[in-house]
N, C-alpha and C positions, 0 to 999 in steps of 0.2 A: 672391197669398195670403201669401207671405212679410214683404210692408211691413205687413198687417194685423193678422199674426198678433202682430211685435213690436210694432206700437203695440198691441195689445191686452194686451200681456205686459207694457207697459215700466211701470217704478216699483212690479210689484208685490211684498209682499214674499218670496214664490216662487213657485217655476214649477212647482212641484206638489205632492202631498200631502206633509204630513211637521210636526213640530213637535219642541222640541230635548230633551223627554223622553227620544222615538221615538229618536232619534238618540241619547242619552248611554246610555241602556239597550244601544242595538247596542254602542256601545262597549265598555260594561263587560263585555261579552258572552268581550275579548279578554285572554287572561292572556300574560304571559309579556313584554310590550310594553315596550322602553327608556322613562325616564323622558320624556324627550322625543321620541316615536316621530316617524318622516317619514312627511307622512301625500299621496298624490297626489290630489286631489276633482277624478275626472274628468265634464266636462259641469257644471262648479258654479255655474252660471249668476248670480244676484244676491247668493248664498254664506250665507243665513240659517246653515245647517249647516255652513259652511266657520267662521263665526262661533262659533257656537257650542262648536264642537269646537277652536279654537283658545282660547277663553274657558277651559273646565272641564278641558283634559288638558295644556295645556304641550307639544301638538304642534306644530313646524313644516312648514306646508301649503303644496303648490305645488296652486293651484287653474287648472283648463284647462277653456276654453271657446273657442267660436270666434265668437262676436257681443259685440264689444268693448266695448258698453254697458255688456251685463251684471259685464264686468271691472271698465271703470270704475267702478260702482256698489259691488260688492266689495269695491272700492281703499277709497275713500271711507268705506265702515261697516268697514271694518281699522283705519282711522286716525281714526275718528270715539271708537271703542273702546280706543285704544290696543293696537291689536294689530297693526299693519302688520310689526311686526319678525318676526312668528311668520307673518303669512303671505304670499306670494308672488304673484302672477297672470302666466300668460302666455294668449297666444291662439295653441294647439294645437287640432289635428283630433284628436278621441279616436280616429279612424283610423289616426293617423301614430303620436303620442306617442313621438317620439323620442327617450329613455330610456336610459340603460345597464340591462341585466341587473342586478338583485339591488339596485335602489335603492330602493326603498320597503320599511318596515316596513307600513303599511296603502293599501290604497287602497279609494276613499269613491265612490260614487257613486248620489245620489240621485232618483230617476225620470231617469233621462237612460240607463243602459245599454240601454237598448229601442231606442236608436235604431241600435247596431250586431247588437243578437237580445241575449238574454238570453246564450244559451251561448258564441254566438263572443264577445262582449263579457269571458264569465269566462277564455277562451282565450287574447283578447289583449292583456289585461293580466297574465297567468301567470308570463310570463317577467321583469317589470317588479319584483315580489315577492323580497324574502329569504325564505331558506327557512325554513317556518312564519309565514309571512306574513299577514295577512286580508284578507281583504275583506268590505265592508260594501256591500249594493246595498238597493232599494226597486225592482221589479219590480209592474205590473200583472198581476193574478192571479184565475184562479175558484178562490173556496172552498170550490163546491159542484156537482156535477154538476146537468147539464140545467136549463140558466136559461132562461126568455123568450125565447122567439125573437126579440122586439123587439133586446131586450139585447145578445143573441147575434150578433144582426147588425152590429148598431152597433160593437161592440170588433174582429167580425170586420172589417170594412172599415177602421177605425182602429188594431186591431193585429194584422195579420195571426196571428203569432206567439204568442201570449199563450196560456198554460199553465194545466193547474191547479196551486195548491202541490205535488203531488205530484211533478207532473213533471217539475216544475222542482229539485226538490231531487235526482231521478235526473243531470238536467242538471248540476250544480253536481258530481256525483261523476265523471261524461262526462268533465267539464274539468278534470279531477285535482285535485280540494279535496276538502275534508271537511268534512262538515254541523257547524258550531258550535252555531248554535241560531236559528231564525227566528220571525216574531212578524206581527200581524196589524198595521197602524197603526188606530186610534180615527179614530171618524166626526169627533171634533172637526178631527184634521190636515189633514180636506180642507177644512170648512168655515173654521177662522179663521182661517191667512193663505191660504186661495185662494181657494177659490169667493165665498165674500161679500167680497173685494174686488173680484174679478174681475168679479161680478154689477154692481156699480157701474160699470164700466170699461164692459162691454159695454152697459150703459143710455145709458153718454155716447158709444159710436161708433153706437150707431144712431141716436141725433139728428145727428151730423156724416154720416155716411155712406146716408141712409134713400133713394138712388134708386141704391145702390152694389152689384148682384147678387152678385158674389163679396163681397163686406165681407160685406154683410148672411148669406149662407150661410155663411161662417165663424161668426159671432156664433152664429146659429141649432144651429149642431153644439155651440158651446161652451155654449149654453141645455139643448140636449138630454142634454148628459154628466151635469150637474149634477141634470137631471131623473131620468135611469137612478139616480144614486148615490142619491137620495130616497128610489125605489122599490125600489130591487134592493141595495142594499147587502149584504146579504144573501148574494149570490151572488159577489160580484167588487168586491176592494182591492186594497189595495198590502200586500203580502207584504212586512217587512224579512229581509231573505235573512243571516244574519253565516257566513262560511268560511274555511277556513285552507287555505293550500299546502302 
């Protein structure tokens, strides 16, 4: 599943919902931030938003990921930009991030803290923060109680965890932050850089892979996601979460 998933993933131009409005709005969300604030984007996979935020704020980013592609690729729209000097890439486990205490003024992380939970995620990067610190997440979320059972199963099996907004903002106060201000992302950020490129991607692996049962069941789950967000949008997005330590 792993080799499939990154040839499914590779060259696009992100790895899940978001668009660089959604992001400059979290920002500006943050007062109090040095001119040049040190920003950590952890999980920043192909770094659209690493991009971007080095573009519009004059931060310098050390951006962590651990499938080196997506670094590479990073590197390259840094320097394509003119922006390699502002931003950084190494390949850390968002598990380890081994950090001094109190070196980051923000830390950025875009659909990717799900992969440690939402709450230990805000937990352990806590200590990594100066005091009054932010952070910026995009967490899958319900908006709405009692969706679809269809629905309902599907996120259950692919995220165990996944909250409503509400709870999740109890969580964010659990992990010793304070609710800044959080925000829904528009239907457009899944559609145009993910899903409709995506949809072309997964057209051209089931012509390479059509006698391939795990390929093709990967492809099939990522057909169906895209089908839920058509239907159900409604019920279940991507929450941008903004909090201070």
């Amino acid at each position: 599943m792993t080799n499939i998933f990154f040839e499914l993933h590779k060259d696009l131009p992100r790895e899940g919902p978001g668009d660089e409005a959604s992001t400059l709005k979290a920002f500006g969300m943050m007062e109090g931030l040095p001119s040049n604030p040190r920003i950590l984007d952890v999980g920043c996979g192909p770094g659209m938003q690493t991009i971007d935020l080095a573009r519009h704020t004059g931060a310098n980013i050390l951006a962590v990921d651990t499938h080196q592609p997506f670094l590479d690729e990073l590197q390259r729209r840094a320097e394509r930009a003119g922006l390699a000097e502002q931003i950084k890439v190494q390949n850390e486990s968002m598990f380890e991030l081994k950090f001094p205490e109190n070196s980051f003024d923000v830390i950025w992380s875009e659909g990717a803290i799900y992969i440690m939970g939402f709450e230990a995620g805000l937990k352990k990067v806590h200590p990594l923060l100066k005091a009054g610190g932010y952070v910026a997440v995009t967490e899958i979320s319900w908006f709405k109680p009692n969706p679809p059972e269809e629905v309902f199963q599907f996120w259950r099996k692919e995220c165990p965890d996944m909250d409503s907004v509400e709870g999740n903002l109890l969580a964010v106060e659990r992990a010793g932050y304070r609710v800044v201000g959080h925000f829904s992302l528009p239907d457009s950020s899944w559609w145009d850089h993910y899903f409709n490129p995506l949809k072309e991607r997964i057209a051209m692996l089931r012509e390479k892979y059509p006698q391939d049962p795990e390929a093709l069941r990967v492809l099939d789950e990522q057909d169906m996601e895209m089908e839920f967000f058509r239907k159900y949008s409604d019920y279940f997005g991507y929450e941008f979460y903004v909090v201070q330590k």
